[in-house]
Residue, then its C-alpha position, 0 to 999 in steps of 0.5 A: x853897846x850902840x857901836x855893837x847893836x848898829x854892826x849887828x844891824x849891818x850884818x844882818x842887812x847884808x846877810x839878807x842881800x845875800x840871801x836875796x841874791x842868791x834866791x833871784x839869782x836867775x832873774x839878774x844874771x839873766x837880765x845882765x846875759x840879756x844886755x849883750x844881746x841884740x837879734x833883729x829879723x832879717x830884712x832883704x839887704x845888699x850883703x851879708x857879713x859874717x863876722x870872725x871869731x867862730x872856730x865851730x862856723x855857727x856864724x858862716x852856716x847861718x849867713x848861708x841859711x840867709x843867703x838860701x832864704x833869698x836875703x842877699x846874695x853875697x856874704x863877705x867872710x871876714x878873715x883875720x889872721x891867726x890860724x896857722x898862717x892862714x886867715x879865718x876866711x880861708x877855713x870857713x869859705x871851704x867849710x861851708x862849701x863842704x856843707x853844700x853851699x856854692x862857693x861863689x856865695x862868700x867873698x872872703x876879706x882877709x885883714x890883719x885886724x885884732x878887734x871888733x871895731x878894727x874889723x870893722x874899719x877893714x870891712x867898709x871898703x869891701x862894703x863900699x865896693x859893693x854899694x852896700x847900703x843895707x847890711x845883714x850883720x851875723x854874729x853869735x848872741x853874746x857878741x851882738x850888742x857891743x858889735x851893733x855899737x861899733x859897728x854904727x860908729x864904723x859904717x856912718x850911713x850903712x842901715x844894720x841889722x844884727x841876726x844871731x847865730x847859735x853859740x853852743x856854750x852861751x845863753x842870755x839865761x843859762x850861761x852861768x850853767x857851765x864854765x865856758x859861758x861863764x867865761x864867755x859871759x865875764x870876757x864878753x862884760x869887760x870888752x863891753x864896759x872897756x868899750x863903753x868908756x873907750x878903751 
């Protein structure tokens, strides 16, 4: 009789957390979106990085807009493999130009890496070429905060700020709203968490 009165109990606790859950679901899943935020102001830096991986070239259209603004004067395209035997910087510097920007704002880097921090290690001698210091980093949003992470431990000395570009399926409080966010938001967690235990 105990047995079964303290089961009963464990029921309805859980029923209950289940029910409080689902009722702030917005609040939690929007702080969790949040956590793979970091946007920082622009400041006036030595170049721009446009990082790979954005087949819409949200990332390389914002760059443009820093450079237009008067925050640098250079944007390195970052340009890894993949795209039909071309790299990502071969197809970007072109469509951004087709935008209207000149094409001796963009230096493109191509590089055979697979991953954030890879990239980043392939981008530091471009950096050091240029005698770069102060770096304007663009991404989208959900890439921020683990990019920012990797990045510091890529670029010893190299003062970073992350500036973020618009994503059309993601966002920090409504990502859970359609399915491509809700992918986005799981792959962007494990990449985090496998991150931060260094895997």
């Amino acid at each position: 009789m105990v047995r079964r009165h303290s089961l009963r109990n464990k029921l309805l606790v859980a029923a209950a957390l289940v029910v409080i859950a689902a009722l702030t679901h917005s609040v939690w899943m929007g702080w969790m979106g949040a956590w793979l935020v970091h946007s920082d102001p622009p400041f006036h830096a030595d170049v721009i990085v446009a990082l790979a991986g954005d087949p819409y070239g949200h990332r390389i259209l914002k760059a443009a807009e820093l450079v237009e603004s008067g925050f640098a004067s250079k944007v390195l395209v970052s340009g890894p493999p993949g795209f039909y035997d071309l790299h990502e910087s071969d197809l970007a510097i072109p469509f951004v130009v087709r935008r209207g920007y000149p094409p001796d704002w963009f230096i493109a880097v191509p590089h055979n890496a697979h991953s954030t921090e890879e990239e980043g290690l392939a981008l530091l001698p471009e950096l050091i070429k240029l005698h770069a210091h102060r770096v304007i980093v663009v991404t989208v949003d959900f890439h921020s905060a683990r990019a920012l992470r990797l990045l510091r431990a890529s670029w010893p000395g190299i003062e970073i700020r992350m500036v973020t570009a618009q994503d059309d399926f993601f966002s920090a409080n409504g990502w859970w709203h359609n399915r491509e966010g809700r992918k986005i938001f799981l792959l962007e967690w494990t990449k985090t968490l496998t991150s931060l235990v260094g895997i």
